[in-house]
N, C-alpha and C positions, 0 to 999 in steps of 0.2 A: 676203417680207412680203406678207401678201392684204392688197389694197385693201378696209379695211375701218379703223372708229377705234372705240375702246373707252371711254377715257374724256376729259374734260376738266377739266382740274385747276386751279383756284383756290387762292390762296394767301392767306388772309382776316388781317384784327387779331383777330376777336374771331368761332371757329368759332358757338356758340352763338346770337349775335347775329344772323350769315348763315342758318345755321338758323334762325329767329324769323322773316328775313325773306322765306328762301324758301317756308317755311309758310304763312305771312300772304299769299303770292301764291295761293296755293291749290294749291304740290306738296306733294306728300308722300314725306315722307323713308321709305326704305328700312330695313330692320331690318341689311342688312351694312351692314357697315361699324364705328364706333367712335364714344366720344366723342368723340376727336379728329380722326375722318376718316371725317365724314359722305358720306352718297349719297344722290342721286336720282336716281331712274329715270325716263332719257329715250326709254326704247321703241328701246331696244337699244343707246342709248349711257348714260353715264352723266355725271354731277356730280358729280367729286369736291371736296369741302371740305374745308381739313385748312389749321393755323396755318401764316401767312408762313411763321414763321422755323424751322418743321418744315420745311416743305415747300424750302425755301431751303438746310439743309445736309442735307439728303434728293439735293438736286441738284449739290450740291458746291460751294457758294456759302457765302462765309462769312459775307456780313451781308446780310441780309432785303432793306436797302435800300441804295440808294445803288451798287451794286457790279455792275450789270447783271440784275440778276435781277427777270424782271418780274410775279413773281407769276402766271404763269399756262403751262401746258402741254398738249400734246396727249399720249396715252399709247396705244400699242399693246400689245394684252392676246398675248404668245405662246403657242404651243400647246405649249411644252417649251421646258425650259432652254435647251439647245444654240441652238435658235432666235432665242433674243437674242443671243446671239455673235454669229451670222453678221447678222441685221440690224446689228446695229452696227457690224462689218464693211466690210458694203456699204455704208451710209449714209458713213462715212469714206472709200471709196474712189471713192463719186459728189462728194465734195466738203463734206461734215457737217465741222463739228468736233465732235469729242467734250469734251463738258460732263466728265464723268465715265462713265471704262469702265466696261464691265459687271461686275458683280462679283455673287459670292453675297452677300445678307445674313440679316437674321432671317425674311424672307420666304418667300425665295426667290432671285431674281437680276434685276439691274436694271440700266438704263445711263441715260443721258440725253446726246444730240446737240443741237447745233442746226443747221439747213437750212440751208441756202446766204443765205437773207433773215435768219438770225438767229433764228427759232424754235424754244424749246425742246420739245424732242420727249422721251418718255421710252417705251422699250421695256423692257418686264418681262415676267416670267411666276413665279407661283403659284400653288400648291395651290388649289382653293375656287372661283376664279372657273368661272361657269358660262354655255355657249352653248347657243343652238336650233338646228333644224335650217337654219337661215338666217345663221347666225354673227350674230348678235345679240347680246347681253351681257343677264344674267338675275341680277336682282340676288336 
């Protein structure tokens, strides 16, 4: 896994609303993405938006709240499938628990660990996502 972070994931009530507000701050939202799972471009990381309670059995959680799940994650963007295996792998063998194994979805393929402090991490890799010659993220 390169020392590097890709995204930061928010788990919002109401995606639109977060969008209005992070508008009103003065970013600007990014054309990838979705209605349901906004971006902004943080100059080589990103903001992801996207509903709790997506983003909650996205991560193997079954209720939004209440249930440990804290609305929020760090995301490593892989450079190939195979490459989430083995980080989640190793993340489990330094002492991670695995939230949910990696598995293929409509995506592509995805897992989500928490660190040793409890932090939910999520390593992924698909199609689309784009870097610079500096491993940046390019939305």
């Amino acid at each position: 896994m390169r020392q590097r972070l890709n995204l930061i994931l928010l788990g919002v009530a109401d995606v639109q609303k977060s969008v209005d507000f992070y508008q009103a701050l003065g970013w600007q939202r990014s054309k990838a993405g979705s209605e349901g799972f906004a971006l902004f471009d943080l100059g080589g990381i990103a903001l992801a938006i996207q509903s709790r309670t997506a983003f909650a059995k996205d991560a193997n959680f079954d209720q939004p709240q209440g249930s440990g799940f804290a609305g929020f994650a760090l995301a490593y963007i892989a450079r190939t499938a195979d490459d989430v295996y083995r980080v989640m792998q190793k993340a489990e063998a330094l002492g991670a628990t695995i939230v949910k194994p990696a598995v293929a979805n409509q995506w592509g393929h995805a897992g989500y660990f928490r660190d040793p402090d409890g932090h939910l991490f999520e390593v992924l890799y698909e199609d689309g996502w784009k870097f610079d010659q500096h491993d940046n993220l390019i939305l």
